[in-house]
C-alpha positions in Angstrom: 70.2 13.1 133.0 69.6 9.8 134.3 71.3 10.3 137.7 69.0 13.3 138.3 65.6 11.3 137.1 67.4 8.7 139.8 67.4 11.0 142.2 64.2 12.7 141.1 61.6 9.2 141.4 63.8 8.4 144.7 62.4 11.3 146.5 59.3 11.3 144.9 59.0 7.4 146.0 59.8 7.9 149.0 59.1 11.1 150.0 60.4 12.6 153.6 62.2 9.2 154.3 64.5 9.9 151.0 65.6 13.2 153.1 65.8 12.0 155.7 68.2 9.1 154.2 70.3 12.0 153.0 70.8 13.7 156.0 71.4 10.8 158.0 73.9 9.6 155.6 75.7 12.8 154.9 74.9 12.8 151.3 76.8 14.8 149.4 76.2 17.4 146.9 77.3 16.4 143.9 76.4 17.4 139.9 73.0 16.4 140.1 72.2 17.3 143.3 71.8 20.5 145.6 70.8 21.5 149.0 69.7 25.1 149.6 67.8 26.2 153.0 66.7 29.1 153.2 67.9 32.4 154.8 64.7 32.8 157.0 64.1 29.1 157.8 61.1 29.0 155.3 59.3 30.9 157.8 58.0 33.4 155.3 55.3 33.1 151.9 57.7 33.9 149.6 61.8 33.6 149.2 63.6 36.2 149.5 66.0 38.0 147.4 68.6 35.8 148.5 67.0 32.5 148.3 66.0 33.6 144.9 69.8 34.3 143.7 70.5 31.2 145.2 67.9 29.4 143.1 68.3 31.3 140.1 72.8 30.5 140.5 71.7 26.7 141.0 68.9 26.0 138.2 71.5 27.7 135.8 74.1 25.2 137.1 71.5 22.9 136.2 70.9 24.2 132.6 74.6 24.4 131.3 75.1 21.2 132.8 72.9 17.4 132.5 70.1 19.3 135.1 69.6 18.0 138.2 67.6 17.9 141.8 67.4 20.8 144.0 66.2 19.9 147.6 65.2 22.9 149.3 65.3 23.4 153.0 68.3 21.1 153.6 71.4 22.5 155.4 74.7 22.0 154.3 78.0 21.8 155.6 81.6 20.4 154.8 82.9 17.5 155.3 86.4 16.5 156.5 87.2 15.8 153.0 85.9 19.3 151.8 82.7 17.8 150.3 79.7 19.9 151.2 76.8 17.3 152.9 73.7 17.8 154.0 73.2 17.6 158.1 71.1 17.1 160.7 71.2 20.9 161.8 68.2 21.3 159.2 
C-alpha cells in the first residue's frame, strides 16, 4: 500500500507535471499503477460501457491485490521489453 500512497501524493503534488513525467519517461505499468484512456478520447459526459469494464477489471485488480493508482486518459503501449508504458500519443 505504500507504493500506491507514493504514487498517489506524487500526482497529487505535482499535479499535470507528475503525468507528464510519466509519459516522458515511459513509466511503466506496474502493480500499483494503471493507465486507461478512454475509447472516445474523453470526449463524452459519461464513460462508456467499455471504459466502465475497463475500470471495473482494474479497481478489482486493485482490491484482490495492495490497491493502487489508476491514471485515466493516459495511452499505453509496449515496450521492447514487453512492458506496457505510457506514451506521448495521449
Amino acid at each position: 500500500m505504500e507504493r500506491s500512497r507514493d504514487i498517489y501524493e506524487r500526482i497529487i503534488a505535482q499535479g499535470r507535471q507528475a503525468i507528464q513525467d510519466f509519459i516522458i519517461q515511459r513509466k511503466a505499468e506496474e502493480l500499483f499503477l494503471d493507465f486507461k484512456r478512454s475509447s472516445n478520447d474523453g470526449n463524452d459526459t459519461k464513460l462508456s460501457d467499455i471504459d466502465r469494464k475497463n475500470l471495473a477489471k482494474a479497481i478489482s485488480g486493485f482490491g484482490n491485490s495492495e490497491g493502487g493508482v489508476i491514471v485515466w486518459g493516459v495511452d499505453c503501449s509496449k515496450a521492447q521489453d514487453g512492458a506496457d508504458v505510457a506514451n506521448c500519443n495521449s
